[in-house]
C-alpha positions in Angstrom: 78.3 100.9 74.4 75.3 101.3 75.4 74.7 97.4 76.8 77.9 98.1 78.7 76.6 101.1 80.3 72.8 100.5 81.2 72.8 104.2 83.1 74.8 106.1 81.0 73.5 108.6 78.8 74.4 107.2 75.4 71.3 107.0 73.7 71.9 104.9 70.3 75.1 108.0 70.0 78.3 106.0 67.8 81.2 106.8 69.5 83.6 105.3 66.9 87.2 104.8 68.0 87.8 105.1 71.6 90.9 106.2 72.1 92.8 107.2 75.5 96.0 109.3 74.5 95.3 112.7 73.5 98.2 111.7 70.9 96.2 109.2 69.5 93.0 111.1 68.3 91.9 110.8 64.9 88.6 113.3 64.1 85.8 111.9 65.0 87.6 109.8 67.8 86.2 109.2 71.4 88.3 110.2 73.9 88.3 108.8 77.3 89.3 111.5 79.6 90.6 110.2 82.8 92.0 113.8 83.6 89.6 116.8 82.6 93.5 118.9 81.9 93.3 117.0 78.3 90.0 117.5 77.0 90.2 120.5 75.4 93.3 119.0 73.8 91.2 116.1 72.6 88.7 118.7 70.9 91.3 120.7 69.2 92.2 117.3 67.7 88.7 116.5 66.2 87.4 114.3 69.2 83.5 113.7 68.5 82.7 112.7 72.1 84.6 112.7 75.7 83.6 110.3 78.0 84.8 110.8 81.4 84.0 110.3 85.3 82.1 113.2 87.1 80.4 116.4 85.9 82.1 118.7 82.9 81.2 122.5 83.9 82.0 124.0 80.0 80.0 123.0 77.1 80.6 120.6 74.5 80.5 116.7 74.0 80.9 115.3 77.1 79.4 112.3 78.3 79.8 111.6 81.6 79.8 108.2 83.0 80.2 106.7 86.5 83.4 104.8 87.8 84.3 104.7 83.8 87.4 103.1 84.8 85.9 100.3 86.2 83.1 99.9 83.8 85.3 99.9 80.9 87.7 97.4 82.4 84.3 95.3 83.5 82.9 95.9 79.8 86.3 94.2 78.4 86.5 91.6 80.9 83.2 89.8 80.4 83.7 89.8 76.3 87.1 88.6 76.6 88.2 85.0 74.8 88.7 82.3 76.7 91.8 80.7 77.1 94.7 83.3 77.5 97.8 82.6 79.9 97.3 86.4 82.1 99.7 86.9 85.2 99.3 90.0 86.8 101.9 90.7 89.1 102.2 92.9 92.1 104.0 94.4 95.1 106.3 97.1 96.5 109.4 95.2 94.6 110.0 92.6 92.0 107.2 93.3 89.6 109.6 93.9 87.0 111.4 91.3 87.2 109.0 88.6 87.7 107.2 90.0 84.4 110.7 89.2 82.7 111.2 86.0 84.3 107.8 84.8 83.2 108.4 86.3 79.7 111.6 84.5 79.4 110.1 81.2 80.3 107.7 81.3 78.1 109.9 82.4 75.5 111.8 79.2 75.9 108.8 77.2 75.5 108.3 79.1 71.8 105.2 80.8 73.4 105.7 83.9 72.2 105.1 86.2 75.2 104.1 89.2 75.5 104.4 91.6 78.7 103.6 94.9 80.5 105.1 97.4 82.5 108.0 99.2 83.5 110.2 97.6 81.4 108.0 98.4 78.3 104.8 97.1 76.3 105.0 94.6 73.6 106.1 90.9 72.1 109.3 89.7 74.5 112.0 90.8 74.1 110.9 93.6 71.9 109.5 95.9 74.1 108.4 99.9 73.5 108.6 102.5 76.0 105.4 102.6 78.2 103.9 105.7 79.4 102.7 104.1 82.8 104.0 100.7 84.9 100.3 99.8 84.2 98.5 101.2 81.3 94.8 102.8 81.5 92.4 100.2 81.4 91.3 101.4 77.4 94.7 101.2 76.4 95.7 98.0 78.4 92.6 95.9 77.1 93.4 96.6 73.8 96.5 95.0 73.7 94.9 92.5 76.0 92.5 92.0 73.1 95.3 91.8 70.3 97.5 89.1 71.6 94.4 87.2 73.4 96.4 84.0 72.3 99.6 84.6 73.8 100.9 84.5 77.3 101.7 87.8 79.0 102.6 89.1 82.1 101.3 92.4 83.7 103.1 94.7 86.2 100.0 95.7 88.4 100.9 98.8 90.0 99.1 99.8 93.3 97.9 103.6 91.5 96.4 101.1 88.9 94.5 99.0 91.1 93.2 101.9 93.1 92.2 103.4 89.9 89.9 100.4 89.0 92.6 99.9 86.2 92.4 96.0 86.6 88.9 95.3 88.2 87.5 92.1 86.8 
């Protein structure tokens, strides 16, 4: 990380698994902490290292790391493959269902689609629940990253793009 994050305090430190879902942590995880309320959650579950936006008054592993929202979507972004059919939709209505109309036409073409949002995460028309209409940018460009050859359509909420969910 440290190439992604030319000012951030990383030092040669391996952060392992970065992980975004308290949920999720496996000891010696990394936990990206866009909400200081879960950290000491992530530490009772064996994170190594936080990484979060703005200062950390307690004591403990916490790196923190400017607009690390935007850098981490920004870090994804210029590594991703070439190539993949990406739709990002948004609005105040419709998202939803132009995600599933876009699914279901590629679908017809044997694509094999995938899609996020409201309506879930996953391969069309297999979807599992989602926790947000637009996932955290960790979370989202890891399944960005897994299906890099198939098609998918994103619900772009307007929380996410304030939050610098979807720069890049």
């Amino acid at each position: 990380l440290d190439e992604w994050f030319e000012d951030a305090p990383f030092l040669g430190i391996h952060l392992g698994v970065l992980r975004a879902h308290t949920d999720d942590i496996m000891p010696g995880d990394t936990f990206v902490a866009y909400e200081d309320r879960y950290v000491p959650q992530a530490l009772a579950r064996g994170a190594a290292w936080i990484l979060k936006e703005g200062p950390w008054a307690q004591s403990g592993p916490v790196l923190s790391v400017p607009d690390l929202s935007a850098r981490l979507t920004q870090a994804f972004i210029t590594r991703f493959p070439q190539g993949m059919a990406l739709v990002g939709v948004t609005g105040t209505n419709g998202k939803s269902s132009v995600c599933h109309f876009l699914a279901q036409a590629w679908a017809q073409l044997n694509r094999r689609p995938v899609m996020m949002g409201t309506l879930g995460v996953g391969e069309y028309p297999d979807l599992s629940p989602s926790r947000l209409t637009t996932l955290d940018a960790l979370t989202l460009h890891q399944h960005l990253w897994a299906w890099a050859s198939r098609p998918c359509a994103i619900e772009c909420s307007s929380h996410a793009l304030t939050q610098s969910r979807l720069v890049g």
